[in-house]
N, C-alpha and C positions, 0 to 999 in steps of 0.2 A: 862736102859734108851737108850744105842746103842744099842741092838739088830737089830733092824727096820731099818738101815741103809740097812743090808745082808740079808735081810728077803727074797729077789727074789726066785722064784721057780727054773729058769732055771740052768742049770747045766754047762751051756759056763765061762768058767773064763775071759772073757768080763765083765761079769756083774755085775767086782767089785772083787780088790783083796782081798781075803776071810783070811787071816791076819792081813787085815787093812795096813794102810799106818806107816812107822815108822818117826821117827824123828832122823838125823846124831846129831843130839847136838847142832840145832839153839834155842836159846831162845828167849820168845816175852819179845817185848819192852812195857816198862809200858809208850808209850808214843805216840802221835795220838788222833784223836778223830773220833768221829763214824757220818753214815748219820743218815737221819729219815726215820724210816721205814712206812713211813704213812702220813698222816696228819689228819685234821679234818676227823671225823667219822671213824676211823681206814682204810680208802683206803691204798690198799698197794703201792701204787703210790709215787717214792723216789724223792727229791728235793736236789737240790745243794746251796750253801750258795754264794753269792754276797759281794760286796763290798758298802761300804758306811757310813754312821752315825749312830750312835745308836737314837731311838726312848725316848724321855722323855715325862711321863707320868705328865700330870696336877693334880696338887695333892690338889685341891681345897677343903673346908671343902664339898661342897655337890658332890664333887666327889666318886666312889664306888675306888679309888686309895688313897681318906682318910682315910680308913676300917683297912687295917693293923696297924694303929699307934691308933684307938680305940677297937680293942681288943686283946683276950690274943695269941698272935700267938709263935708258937713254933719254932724258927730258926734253920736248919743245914746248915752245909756248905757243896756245893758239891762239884765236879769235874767232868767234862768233861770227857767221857768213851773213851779210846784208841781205835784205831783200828789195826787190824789184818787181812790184805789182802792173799790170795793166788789165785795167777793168774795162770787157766790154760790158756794154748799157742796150739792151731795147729799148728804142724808139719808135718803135711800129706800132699802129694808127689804135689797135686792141689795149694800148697802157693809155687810152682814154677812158677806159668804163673804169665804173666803180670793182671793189675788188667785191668777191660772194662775204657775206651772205645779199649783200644790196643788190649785186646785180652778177647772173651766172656767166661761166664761160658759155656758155649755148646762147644767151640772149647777146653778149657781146661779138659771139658769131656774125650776128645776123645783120646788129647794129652797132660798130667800134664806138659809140658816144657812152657818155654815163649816164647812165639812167635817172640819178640823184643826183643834179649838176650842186646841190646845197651840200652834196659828200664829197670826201676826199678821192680824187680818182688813182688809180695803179701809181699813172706817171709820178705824180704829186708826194705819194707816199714813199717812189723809190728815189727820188728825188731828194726829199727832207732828211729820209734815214740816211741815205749815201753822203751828206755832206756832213750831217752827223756822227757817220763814222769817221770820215777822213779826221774833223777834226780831235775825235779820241785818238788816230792815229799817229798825226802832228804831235802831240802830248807826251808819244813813246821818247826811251831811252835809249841805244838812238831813234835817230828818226827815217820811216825806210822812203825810199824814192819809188812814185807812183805813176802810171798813168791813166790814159782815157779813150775808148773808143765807142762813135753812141752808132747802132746800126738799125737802121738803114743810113743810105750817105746821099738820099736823092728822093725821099719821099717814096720808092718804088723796091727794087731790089738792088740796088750799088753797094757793093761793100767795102769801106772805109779803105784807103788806099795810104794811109795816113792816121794817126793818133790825134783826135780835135783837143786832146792835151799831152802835152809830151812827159814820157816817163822822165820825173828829174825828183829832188831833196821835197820830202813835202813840207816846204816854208811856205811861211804867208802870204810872198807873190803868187806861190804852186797853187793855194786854195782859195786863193780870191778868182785865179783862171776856171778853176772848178765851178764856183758858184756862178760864175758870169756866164760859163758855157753851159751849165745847165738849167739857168735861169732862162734863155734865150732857149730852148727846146720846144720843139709845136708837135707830137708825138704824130706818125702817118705812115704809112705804105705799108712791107710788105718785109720779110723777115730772113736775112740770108744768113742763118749763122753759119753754115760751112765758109762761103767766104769771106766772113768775117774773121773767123776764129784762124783759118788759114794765113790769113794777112800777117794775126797778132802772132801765128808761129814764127812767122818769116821776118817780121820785125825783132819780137826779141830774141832770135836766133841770130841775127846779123850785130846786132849791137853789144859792146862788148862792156856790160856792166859788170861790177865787182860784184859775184855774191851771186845767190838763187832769182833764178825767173820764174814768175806765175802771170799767168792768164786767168781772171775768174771769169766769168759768162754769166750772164744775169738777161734772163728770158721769159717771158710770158705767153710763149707760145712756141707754135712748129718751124720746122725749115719750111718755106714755102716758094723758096728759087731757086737749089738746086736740088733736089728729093735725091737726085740718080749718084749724087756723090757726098752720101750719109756716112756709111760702112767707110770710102776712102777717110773721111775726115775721124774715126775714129782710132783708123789704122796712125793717121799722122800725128794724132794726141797719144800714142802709144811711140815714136818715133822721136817724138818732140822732147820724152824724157830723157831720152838718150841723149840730149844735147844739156841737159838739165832747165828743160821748163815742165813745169807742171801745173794741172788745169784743173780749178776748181767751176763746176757750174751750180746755178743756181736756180730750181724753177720755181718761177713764179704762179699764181692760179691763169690757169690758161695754156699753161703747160702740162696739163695732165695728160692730153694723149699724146705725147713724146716722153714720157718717162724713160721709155725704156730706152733711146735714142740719147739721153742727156745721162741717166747713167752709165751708159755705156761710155761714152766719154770720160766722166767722171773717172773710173775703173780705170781705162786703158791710158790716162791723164794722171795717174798718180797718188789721186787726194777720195779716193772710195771709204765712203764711210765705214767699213768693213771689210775683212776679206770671203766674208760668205754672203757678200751683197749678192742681189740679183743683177746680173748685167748680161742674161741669155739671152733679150731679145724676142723671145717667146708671144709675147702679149705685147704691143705697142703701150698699153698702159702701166706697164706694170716696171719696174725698177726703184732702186733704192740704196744706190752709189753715191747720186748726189745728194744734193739738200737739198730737199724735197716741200717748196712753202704752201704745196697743195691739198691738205688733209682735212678732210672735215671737221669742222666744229673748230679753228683754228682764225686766231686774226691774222691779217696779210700783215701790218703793221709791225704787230711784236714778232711775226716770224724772222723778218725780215732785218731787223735790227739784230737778230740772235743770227741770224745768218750770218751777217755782215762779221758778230764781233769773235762768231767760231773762226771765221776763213781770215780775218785780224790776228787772231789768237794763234794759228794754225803757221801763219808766213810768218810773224815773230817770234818763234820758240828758238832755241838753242841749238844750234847747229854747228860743228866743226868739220873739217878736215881731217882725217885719217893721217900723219904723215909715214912718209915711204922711211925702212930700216936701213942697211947696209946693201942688203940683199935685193932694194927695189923696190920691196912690199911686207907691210908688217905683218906679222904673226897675228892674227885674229884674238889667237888666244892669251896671249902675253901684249896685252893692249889694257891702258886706266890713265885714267880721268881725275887731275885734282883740279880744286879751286882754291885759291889761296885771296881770303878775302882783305877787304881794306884794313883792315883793323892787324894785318898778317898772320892770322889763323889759318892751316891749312888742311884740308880735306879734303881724304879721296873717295870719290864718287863711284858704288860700286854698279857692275851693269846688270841690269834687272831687265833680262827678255820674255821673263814667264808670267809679266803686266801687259796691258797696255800701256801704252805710252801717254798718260794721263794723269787727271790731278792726282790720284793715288800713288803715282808712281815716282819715288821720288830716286830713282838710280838714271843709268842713260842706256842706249841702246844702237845698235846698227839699224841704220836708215833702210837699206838691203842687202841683198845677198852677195852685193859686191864686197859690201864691208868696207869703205873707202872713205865714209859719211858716219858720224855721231850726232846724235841727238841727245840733249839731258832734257829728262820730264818732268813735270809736273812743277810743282815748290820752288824743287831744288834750281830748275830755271828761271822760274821767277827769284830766285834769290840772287842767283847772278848778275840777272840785268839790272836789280834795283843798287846794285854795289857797283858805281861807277870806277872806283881806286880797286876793286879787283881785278881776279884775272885767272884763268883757264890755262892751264898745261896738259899735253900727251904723254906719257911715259911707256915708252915701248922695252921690249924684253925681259918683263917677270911677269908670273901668271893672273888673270885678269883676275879684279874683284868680285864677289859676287855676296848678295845678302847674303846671311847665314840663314 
């Protein structure tokens, strides 16, 4: 079932360390929860979770929210699927310049140094924000298990062979390794994310964590060590779902002419900011799958923090299990969602596909077209996760709920 990760033709050890990535002895945390990989009609388009109230449903005799207490429906209880982050990091020698308006991608071309050494340079600010998210992350209810990869792995083009932090609980030992490993970075060489992001297939494909895998990519620039196997490594960010990892990228300024290359990924990785994104390839500049921290008139700073806390937001939503009927597989349409919160109020949660899957939405949805996967949006997710003494049930065989 890994094979296909190393399946490249080329013969450049760029294209993906060819003993797979190891593991020093982090362990994933059975703790976290997952984004949605979709919404209505299986778009691979990912949504972040909001704040606010849970939605109750009128449960009137001629309401289709009366239907599960007249017939015979099968209850399980579920839980909420962990997450399992591993962030790769540029390190290449261009997250020395200041970010524009101080100093341009073209001048940093020329010259990887900062122009403003009195400014904040790329590294510095991906740096600060990144450990600033981890710790809003730590914070969550639960708490998801993380890792780290910074590429380049050699000052030139070597790509990580290895995670410089191992995905495991993010506790206090998990983010003191973070700051220590990223405090010791000297930003240099040359930029391989194919074999980078390869690695991190092949790593969290082999490991057997509880709960959803993601990969985010976080870049400031092009592929620049193996160009010839761009197209395979999108093919494998579309492969890689099928194992259930999915890939969030990130571009940074400096990444503008790879847009289309990064959303394409993006896209074929699951977490497309849309499903009528540009991901054709057309224009090398042009895309808009991922997140995109390139636009003008924009600070790298605040993008970057909002980055962080969408693709935060996105791998902690609310996410169950489908469970299987009598039959093997449930009915799609005779499939609902209650919460029965601490206090032992119970509500069912009705599915609302003709939303996004967003803070407005406060019903749940099929992640894709497999229908296998539930997501609850919006509120009514955040209302879950902040009620530790509640809890989440499937009720299979009476017809689904739906707003009125």
């Amino acid at each position: 079932m890994l094979g296909f990760f190393f399946a490249c033709g080329s013969s450049d050890e760029e294209a993906g360390p060819s003993g797979g990535w190891t593991n020093n002895g982090g362990s994933a945390g059975a703790a976290g929860t997952a984004m949605d990989g979709g919404g209505a009609g299986g778009s691979k388009a990912g949504a972040a979770g909001s704040s606010g109230g849970l939605i109750n449903v009128d449960s009137s005799p001629n309401d289709s929210a009366s239907l599960p207490d007249a017939c015979a429906a099968t209850k399980i209880e579920a839980s909420i699927k962990p997450a399992n982050i591993l962030f790769l990091i540029d390190r290449t020698g261009s997250m020395n310049c200041n970010p524009p308006p101080t100093q341009t991608t073209a001048e940093c071309d020329v010259s990887p140094k900062a122009k403003d050494p009195s400014q904040d340079s790329k590294w510095k600010i991906t740096r600060d924000a990144f450990i600033a998210a981890l710790s809003d992350l730590k914070a969550t209810t639960p708490v998801p298990s993380v890792g780290m990869a910074l590429f380049n792995s050699d000052d030139y083009c070597g790509a990580p062979t290895q995670p410089n932090v191992d995905v495991s609980v993010l506790e206090d030992t998990q983010l003191n390794t973070f700051v220590l490993t990223l405090n010791a970075v000297i930003p240099k060489g040359d930029t391989p994310i194919v074999g980078t992001t390869m690695g991190a297939f092949q790593f969290m494909a082999t490991h057997s964590y509880v709960g959803n895998k993601f990969v985010v990519i976080l870049t400031d620039g092009k592929e620049t060590c193996d160009v010839a196997n761009k197209d395979f490594l999108v093919t494998k960010a579309e492969e890689a779902t099928w194992v259930g990892i999915r890939t969030f990228v990130l571009g940074a300024p400096g990444s503008e002419g790879e847009r289309a290359f990064l959303s394409r990924i993006a896209f074929a990785g699951g977490t497309a900011s849309s499903a009528t994104c540009d991901h054709t390839n057309a224009d090398p500049t042009v895309g808009d799958c991922h997140i995109d921290m390139t636009k003008p008139n924009t600070v790298f700073k605040d993008e970057l923090k909002a980055a962080l806390e969408k693709v935060s937001g996105a791998a902690l939503s609310c996410e169950i299990d489908v469970p299987a009927d009598d039959g093997g597989k449930a009915d799609p349409n005779k499939v609902n969602v209650k919460y029965e919160s601490g206090t032992g109020t119970t509500t069912t949660i009705p599915k609302d596909e003709a939303h996004p899957c967003d803070a407005t939405n406060q019903g749940w949805q099929y992640t894709d077209s497999t229908k296998t996967k539930i997501v609850v949006c919006g509120a009514t997710c955040d209302t879950i996760k902040a009620d530790p003494k509640g809890s989440l049930s499937v009720e299979l065989g009476c017809d689904t709920v739906i707003p009125k």
